[in-house]
Structure formats: C-alpha cells, structure tokens
N, CA, C and O of each residue as an XYZ file, in Angstrom:
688
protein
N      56.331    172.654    188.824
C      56.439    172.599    187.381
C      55.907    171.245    186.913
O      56.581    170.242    187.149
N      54.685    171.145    186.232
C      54.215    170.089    185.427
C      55.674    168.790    185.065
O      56.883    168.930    185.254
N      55.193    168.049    184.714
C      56.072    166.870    184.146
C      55.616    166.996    182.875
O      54.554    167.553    182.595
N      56.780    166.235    181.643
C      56.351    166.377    180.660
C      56.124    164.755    179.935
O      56.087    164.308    178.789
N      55.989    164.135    181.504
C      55.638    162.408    180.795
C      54.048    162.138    180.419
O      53.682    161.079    179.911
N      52.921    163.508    180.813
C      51.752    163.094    180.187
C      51.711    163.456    178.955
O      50.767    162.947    178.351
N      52.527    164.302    178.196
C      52.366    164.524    176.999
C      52.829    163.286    176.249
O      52.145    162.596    175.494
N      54.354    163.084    176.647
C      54.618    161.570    175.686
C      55.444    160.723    176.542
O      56.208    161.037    177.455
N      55.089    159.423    175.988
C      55.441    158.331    176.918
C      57.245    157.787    176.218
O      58.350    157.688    176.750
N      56.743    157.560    174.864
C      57.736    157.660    174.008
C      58.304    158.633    173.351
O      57.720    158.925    172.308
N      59.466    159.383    173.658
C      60.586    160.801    173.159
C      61.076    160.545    171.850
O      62.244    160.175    171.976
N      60.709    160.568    170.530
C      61.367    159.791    169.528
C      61.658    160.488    168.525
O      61.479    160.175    167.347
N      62.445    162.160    169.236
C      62.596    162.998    168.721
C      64.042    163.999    169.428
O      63.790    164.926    170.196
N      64.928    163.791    169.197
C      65.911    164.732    169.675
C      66.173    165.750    169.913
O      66.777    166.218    170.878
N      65.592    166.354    168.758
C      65.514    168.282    168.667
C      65.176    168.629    167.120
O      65.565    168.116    166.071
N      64.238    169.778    167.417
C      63.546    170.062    166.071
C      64.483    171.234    165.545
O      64.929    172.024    166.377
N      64.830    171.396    164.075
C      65.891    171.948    163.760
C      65.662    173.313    162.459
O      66.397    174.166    161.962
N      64.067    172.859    162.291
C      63.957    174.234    161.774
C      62.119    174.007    161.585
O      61.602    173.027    161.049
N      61.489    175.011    162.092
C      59.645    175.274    161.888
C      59.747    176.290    161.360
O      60.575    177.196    161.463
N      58.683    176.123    160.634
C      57.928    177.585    159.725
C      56.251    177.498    160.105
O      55.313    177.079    159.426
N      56.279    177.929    161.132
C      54.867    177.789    161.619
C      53.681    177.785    160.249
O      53.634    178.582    159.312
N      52.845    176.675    160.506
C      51.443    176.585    159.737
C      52.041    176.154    157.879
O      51.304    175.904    156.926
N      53.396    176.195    157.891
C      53.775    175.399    156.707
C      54.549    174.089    157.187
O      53.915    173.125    156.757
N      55.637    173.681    157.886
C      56.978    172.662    158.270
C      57.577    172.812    159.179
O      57.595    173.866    159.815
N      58.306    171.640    159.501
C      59.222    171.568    160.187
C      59.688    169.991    160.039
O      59.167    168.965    159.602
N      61.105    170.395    160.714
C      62.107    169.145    160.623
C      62.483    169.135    161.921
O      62.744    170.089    162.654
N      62.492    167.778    162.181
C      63.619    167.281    163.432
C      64.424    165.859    162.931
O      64.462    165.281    161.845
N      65.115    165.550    164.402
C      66.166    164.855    164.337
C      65.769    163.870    165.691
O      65.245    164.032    166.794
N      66.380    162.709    164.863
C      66.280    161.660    166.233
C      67.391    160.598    165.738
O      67.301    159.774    164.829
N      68.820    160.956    166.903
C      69.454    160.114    166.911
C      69.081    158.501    167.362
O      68.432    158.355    168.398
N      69.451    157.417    166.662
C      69.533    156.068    167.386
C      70.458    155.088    167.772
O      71.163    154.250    167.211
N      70.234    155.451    168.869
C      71.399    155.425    170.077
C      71.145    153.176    170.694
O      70.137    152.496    170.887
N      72.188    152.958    170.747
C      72.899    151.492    170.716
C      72.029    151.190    171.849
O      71.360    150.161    171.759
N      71.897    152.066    173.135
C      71.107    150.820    174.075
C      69.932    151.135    174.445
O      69.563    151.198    175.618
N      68.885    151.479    172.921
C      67.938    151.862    173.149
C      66.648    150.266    173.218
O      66.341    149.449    172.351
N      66.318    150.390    174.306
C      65.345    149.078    174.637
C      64.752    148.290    173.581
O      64.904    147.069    173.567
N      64.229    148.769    172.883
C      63.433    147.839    171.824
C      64.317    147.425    170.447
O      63.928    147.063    169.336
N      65.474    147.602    170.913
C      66.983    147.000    169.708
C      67.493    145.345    170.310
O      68.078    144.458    169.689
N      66.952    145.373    171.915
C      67.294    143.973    172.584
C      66.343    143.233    171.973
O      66.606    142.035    172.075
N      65.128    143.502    171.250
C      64.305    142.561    171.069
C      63.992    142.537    169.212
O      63.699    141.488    168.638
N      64.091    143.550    168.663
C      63.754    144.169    167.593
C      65.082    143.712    166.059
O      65.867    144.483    165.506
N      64.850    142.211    165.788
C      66.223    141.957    165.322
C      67.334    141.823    166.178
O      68.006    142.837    165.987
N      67.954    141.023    167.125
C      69.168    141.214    168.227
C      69.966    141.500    167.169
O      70.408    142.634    166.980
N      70.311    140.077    166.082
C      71.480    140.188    164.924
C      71.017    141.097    164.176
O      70.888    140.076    163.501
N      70.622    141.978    163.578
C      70.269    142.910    162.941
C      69.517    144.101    163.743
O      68.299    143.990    163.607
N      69.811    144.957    164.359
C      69.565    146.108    165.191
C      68.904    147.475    164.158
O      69.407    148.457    163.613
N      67.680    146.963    164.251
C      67.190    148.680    163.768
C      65.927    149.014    164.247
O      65.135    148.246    164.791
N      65.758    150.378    163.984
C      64.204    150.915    164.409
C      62.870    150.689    163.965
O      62.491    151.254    162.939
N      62.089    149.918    164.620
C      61.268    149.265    164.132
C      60.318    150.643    163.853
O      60.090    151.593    164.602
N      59.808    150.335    162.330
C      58.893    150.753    161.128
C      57.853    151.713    162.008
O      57.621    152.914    161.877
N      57.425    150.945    162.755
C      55.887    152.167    163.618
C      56.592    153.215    164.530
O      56.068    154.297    164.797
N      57.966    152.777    165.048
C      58.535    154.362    165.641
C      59.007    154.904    164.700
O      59.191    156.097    164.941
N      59.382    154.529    163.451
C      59.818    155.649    162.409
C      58.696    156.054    162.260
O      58.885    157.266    162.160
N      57.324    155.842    162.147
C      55.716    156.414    161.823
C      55.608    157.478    163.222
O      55.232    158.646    163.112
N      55.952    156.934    164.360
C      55.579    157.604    164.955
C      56.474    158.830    165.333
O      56.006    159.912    165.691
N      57.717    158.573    165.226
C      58.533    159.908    165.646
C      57.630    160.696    163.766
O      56.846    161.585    164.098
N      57.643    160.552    162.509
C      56.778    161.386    162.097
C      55.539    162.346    162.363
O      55.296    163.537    162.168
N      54.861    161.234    162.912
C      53.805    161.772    163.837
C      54.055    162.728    164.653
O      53.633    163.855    164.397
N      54.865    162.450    165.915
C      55.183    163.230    166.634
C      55.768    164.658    165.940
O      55.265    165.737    166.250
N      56.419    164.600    165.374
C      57.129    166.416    164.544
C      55.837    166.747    163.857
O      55.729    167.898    163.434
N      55.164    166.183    163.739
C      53.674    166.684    163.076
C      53.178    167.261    164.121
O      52.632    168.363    164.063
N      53.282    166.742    164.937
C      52.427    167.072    166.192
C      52.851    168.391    166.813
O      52.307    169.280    167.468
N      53.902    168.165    166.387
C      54.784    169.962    166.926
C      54.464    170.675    166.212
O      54.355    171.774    166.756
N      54.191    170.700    165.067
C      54.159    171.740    164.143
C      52.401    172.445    164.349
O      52.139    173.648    164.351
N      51.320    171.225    164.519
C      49.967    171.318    164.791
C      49.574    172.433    165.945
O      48.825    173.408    165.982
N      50.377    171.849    166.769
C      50.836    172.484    168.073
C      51.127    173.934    167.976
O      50.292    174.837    168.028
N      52.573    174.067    167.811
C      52.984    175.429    167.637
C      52.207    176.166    166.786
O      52.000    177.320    167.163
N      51.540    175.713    165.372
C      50.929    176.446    164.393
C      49.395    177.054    164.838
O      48.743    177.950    164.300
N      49.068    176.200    166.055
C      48.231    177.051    166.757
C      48.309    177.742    167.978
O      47.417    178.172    168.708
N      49.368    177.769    168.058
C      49.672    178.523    169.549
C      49.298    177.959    170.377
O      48.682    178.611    171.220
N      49.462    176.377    170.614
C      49.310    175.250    171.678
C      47.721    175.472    172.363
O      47.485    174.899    173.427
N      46.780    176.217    171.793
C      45.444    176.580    172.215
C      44.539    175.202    171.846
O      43.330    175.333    172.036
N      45.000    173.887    171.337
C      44.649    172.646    171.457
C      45.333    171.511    171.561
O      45.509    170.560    170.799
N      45.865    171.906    173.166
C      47.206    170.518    173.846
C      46.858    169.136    172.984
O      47.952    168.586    173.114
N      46.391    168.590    172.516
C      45.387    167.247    172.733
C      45.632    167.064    170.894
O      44.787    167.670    170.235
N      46.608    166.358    170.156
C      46.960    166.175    168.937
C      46.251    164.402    168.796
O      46.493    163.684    169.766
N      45.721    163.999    168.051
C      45.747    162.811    167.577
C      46.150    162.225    166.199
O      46.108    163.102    165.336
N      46.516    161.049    165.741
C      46.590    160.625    164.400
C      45.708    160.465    164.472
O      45.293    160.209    165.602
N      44.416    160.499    162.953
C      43.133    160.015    162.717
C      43.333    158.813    161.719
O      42.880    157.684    161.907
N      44.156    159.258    160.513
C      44.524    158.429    159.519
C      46.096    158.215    159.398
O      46.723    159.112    159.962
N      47.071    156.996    158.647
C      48.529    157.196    158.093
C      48.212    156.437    157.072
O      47.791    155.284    157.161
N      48.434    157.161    155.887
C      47.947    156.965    154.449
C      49.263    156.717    153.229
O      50.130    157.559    152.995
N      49.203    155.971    152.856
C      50.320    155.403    152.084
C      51.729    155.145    152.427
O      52.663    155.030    151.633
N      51.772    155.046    154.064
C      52.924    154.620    154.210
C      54.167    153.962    153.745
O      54.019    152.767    154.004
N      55.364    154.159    153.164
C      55.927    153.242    152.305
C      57.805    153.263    153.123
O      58.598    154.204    153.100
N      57.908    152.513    153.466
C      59.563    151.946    154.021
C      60.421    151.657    153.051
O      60.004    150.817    152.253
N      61.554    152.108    152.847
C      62.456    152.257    151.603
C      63.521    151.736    152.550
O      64.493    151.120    152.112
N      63.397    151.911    153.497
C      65.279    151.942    153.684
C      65.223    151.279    155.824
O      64.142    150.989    156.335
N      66.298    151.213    156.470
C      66.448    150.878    157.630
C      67.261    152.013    158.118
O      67.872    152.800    157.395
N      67.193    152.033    159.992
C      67.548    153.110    160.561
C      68.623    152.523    161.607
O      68.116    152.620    162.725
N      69.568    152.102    161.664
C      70.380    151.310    162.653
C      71.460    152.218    163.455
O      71.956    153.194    162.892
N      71.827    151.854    164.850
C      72.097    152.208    165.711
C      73.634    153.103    164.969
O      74.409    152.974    164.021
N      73.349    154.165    166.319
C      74.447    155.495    165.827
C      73.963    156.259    164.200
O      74.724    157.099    163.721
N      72.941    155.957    163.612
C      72.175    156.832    162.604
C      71.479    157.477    162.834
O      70.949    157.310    163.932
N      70.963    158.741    161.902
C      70.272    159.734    162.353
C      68.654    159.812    161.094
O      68.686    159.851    159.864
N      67.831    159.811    161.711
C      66.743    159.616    161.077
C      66.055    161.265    161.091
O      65.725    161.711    162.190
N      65.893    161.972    160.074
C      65.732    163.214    159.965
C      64.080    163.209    159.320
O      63.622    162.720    158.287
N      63.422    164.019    160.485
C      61.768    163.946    159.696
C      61.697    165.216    159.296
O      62.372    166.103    159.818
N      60.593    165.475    158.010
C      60.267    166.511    157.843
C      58.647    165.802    157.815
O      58.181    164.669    157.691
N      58.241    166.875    157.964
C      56.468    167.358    157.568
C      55.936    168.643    157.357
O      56.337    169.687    157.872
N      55.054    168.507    156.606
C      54.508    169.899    155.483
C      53.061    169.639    155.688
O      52.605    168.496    155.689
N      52.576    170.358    155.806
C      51.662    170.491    155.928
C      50.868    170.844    154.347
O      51.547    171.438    153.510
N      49.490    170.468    154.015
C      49.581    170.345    152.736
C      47.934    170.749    152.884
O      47.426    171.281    151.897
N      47.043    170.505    154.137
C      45.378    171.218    154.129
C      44.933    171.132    155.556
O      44.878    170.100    156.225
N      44.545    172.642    156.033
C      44.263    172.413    157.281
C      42.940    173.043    157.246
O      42.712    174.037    156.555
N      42.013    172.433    158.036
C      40.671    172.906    158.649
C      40.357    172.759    159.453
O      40.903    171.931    160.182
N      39.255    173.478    159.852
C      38.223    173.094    161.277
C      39.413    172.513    162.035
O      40.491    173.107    162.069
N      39.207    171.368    162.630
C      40.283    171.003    163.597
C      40.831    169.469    163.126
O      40.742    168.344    163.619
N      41.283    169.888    162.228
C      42.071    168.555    161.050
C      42.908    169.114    160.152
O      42.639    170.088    159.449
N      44.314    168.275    160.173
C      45.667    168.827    159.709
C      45.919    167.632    158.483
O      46.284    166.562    158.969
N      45.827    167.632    157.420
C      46.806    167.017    156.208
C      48.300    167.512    156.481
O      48.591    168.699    156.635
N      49.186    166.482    156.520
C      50.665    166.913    156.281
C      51.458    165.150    155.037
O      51.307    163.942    154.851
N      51.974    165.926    154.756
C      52.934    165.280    153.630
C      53.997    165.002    154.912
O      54.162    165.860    155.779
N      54.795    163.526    154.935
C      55.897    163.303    156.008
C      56.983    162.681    155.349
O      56.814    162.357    154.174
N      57.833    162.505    155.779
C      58.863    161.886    155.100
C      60.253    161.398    156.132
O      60.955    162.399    156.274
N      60.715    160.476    156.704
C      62.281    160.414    156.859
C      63.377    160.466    156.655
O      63.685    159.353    157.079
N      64.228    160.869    156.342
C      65.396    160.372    155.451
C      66.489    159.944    156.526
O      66.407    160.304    157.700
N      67.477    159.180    156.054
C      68.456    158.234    156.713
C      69.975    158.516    155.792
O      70.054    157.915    154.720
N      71.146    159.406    156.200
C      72.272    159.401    154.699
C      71.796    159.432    154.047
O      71.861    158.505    153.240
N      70.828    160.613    153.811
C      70.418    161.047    152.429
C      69.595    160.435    150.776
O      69.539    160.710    149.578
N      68.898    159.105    152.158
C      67.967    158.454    151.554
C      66.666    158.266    152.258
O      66.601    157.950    153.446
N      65.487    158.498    151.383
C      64.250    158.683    151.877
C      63.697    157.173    152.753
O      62.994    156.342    152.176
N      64.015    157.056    153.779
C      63.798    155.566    154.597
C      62.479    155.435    155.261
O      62.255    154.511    156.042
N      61.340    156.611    154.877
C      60.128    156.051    155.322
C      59.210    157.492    154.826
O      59.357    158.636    155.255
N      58.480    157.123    154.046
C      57.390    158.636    153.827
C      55.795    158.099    153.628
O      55.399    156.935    153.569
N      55.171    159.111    153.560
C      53.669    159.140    153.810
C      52.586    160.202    153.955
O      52.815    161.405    154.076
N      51.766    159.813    153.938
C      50.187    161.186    154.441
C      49.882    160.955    155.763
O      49.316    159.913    156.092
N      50.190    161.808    156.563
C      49.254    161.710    158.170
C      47.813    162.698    158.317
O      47.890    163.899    158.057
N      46.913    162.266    158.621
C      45.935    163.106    158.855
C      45.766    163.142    160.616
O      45.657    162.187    161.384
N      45.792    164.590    160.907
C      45.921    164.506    162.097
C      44.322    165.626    162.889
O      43.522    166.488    162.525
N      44.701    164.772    164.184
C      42.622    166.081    164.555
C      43.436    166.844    165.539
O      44.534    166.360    165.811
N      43.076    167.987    166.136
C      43.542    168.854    167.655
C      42.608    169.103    168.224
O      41.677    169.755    167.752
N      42.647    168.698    169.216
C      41.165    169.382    170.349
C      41.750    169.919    171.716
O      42.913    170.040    172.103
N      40.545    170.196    172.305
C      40.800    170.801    173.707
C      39.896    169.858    174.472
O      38.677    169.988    174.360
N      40.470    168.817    175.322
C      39.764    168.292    176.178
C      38.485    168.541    176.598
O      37.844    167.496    176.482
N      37.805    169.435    177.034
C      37.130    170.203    177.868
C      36.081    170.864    176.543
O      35.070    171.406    176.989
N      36.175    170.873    175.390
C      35.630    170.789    174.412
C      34.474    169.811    174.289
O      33.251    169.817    174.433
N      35.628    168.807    173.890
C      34.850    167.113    173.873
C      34.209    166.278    174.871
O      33.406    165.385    174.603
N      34.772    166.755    176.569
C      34.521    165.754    177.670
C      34.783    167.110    178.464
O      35.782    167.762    178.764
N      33.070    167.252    178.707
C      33.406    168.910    179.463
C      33.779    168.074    181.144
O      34.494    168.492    182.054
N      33.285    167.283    181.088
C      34.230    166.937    182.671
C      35.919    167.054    182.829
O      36.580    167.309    183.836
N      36.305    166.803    181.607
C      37.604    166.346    181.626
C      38.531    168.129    181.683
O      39.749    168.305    181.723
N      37.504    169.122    181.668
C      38.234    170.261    180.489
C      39.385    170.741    181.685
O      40.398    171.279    181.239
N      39.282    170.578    183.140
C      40.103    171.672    183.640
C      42.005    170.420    183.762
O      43.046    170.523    184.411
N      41.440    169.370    182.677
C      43.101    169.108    182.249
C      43.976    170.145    181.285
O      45.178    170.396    181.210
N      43.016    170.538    180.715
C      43.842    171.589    179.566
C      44.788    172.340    179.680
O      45.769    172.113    178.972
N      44.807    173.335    180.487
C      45.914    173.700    181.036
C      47.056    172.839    181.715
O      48.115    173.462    181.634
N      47.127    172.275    182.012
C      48.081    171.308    182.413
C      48.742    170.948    181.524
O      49.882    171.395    181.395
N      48.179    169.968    180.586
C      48.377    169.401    178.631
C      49.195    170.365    178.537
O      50.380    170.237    178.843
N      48.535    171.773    177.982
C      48.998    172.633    177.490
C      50.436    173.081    178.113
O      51.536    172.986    177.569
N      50.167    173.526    179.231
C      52.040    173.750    180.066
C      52.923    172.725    179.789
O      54.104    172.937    179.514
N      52.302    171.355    179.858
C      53.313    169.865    179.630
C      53.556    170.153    178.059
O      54.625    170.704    177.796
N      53.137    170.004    177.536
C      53.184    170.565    175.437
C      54.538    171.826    175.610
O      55.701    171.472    175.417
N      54.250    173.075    175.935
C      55.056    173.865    175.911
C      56.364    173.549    176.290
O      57.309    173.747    175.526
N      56.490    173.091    177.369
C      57.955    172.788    178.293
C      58.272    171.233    177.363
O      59.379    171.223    176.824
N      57.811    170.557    177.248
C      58.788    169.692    176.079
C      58.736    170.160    174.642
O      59.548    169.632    173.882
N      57.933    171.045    174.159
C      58.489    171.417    173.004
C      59.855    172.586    173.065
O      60.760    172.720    172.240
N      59.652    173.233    174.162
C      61.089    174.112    174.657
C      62.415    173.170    174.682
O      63.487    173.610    174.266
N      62.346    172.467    174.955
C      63.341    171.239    175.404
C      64.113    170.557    173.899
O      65.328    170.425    173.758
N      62.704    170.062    172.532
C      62.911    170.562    171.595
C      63.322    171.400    170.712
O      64.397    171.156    170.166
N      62.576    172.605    170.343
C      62.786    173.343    169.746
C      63.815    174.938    170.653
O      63.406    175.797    171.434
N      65.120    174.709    170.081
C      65.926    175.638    171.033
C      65.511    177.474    170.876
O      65.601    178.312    171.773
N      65.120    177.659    169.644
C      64.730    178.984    169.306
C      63.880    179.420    169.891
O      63.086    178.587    170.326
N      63.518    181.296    170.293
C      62.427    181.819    170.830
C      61.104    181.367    170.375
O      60.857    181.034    169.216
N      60.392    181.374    171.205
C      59.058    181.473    170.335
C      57.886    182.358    171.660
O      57.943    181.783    172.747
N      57.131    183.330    171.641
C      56.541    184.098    172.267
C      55.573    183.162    172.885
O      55.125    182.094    172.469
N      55.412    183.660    173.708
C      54.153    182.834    174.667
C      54.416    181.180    175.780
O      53.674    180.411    176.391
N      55.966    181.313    175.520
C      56.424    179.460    175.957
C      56.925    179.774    177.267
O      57.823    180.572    177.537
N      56.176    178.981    178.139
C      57.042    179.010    179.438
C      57.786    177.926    179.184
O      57.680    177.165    178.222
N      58.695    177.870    180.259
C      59.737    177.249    180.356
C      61.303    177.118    179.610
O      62.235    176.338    179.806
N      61.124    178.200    178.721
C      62.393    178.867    178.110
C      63.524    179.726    178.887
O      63.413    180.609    179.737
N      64.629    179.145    178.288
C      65.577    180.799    179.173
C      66.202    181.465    178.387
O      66.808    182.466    178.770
C-alpha cells in the first residue's frame, strides 16, 4: 500500500466535513499545543502562523479539485493567492474551519473563493487560483508516477473525508 507522505509533507487538515463536488467543501483543523512550529512561532504568544492558515486553505481546495475530478489529475498546484487578508489569530486548542467555493473552472485551472473562520469569526480569507495536471502529461518521462500520486491522493483523502465516495480505494 502506497504511503501517503508523497502527497503531503504538511497534514493541516483534520477531516473534511462536508463536499459538494465541483461547487465546496469545508474542513477542520484542530490546533493542537505541541504542534512544532508554536516552539518557535511567538513562544509567549502561540499561534498559527498566517501561510499555514493559506495553506491548510489551499490544501481543502485541493480536495475539492481533486475529488471534483475524479482524482484523474493527482498533481494540484497553487498558481496564484489573491487578496489575502488576516482578520483574526488561531491559538492552540482552536479550531480553524476552511471553506472553499469554487467560483470558475477551466481547461485545467480552478478559481475558488476561500475563507477561515476561528469562533465564528472570519480569521483569514481570499482568491486561490489553482492548475491540475497529470505528470506524464507535462514530463512524459515522469508519467508512470501517476498512478502512484493518484492511489497516495485517494487513501489520504479517505482518511479525510469519512463518507462514501465511488471509485476510492482504501475505504471500509
């Protein structure tokens, strides 16, 4: 069984809590007291530094890109993060709740509308523009990774997202 550390290095996502394929989805990412970059990140003041709140966005974007195509392009990138704006802080034992919407998709480029909220205040929102490819597309040497990507994608988005979804190995 594949590992699912080539897909992501950083997990900055707990569990996704509701998708509507090719429109949204929301997840959740608790922040938990002895998480590494809180020893360095403010000691006297402990919170989640600004680019993992961007990036756990990213990332639930990335699920949604993902699933909304039936994982038929493992390989998600950010291209652009467009008006980023920080309202608020995310400190240990809080729960940072992302949504993303998707708002124009083409060819192989995703617009989504993102947002965080923190107790029911908006603590980080923005525009992500995101691309999907297939390895083996772009770098025909590279292509017989795809499948691999792709199985690693599935089995941590299972791990994620607890509901059925047709076509996912690694579900029970």
């Amino acid at each position: 069984m594949p590992s699912t550390d080539y897909v992501m290095r950083f997990r900055l996502l707990d569990e996704i809590t509701d998708l509507k394929l090719g429109c949204s989805i929301v997840a959740t990412k608790l922040l938990r007291p002895d998480e590494d970059y809180l020893k360095d990140h403010f000691p006297k003041f402990p919170v989640m530094p600004g680019v993992l709140m961007l990036e756990a966005m990213f990332q639930a974007s990335a699920w949604l890109v993902r699933a909304t195509d039936a994982f038929d392009h493992p390989i998600v990138v950010m291209k652009e993060a467009r008006s980023i704006k920080y309202a608020s802080f995310l400190a240990p034992n809080q729960v940072l709740t992302v949504s993303a919407e998707i708002s124009k998709q083409d060819g192989k480029t995703t617009a989504l509308k993102v947002q965080g909220v923190v107790d029911k205040v908006v603590a980080v929102s923005g525009r992500l523009v995101l691309e999907r490819f297939k390895l083996g597309d772009r770098y025909p040497n590279d292509g017989t990774i795809d499948p691999y990507a792709r199985d690693c994608a599935k089995l941590e988005f299972a791990r994620l997202w607890k509901n059925e979804m047709p076509g996912l190995t690694g579900k029970h």
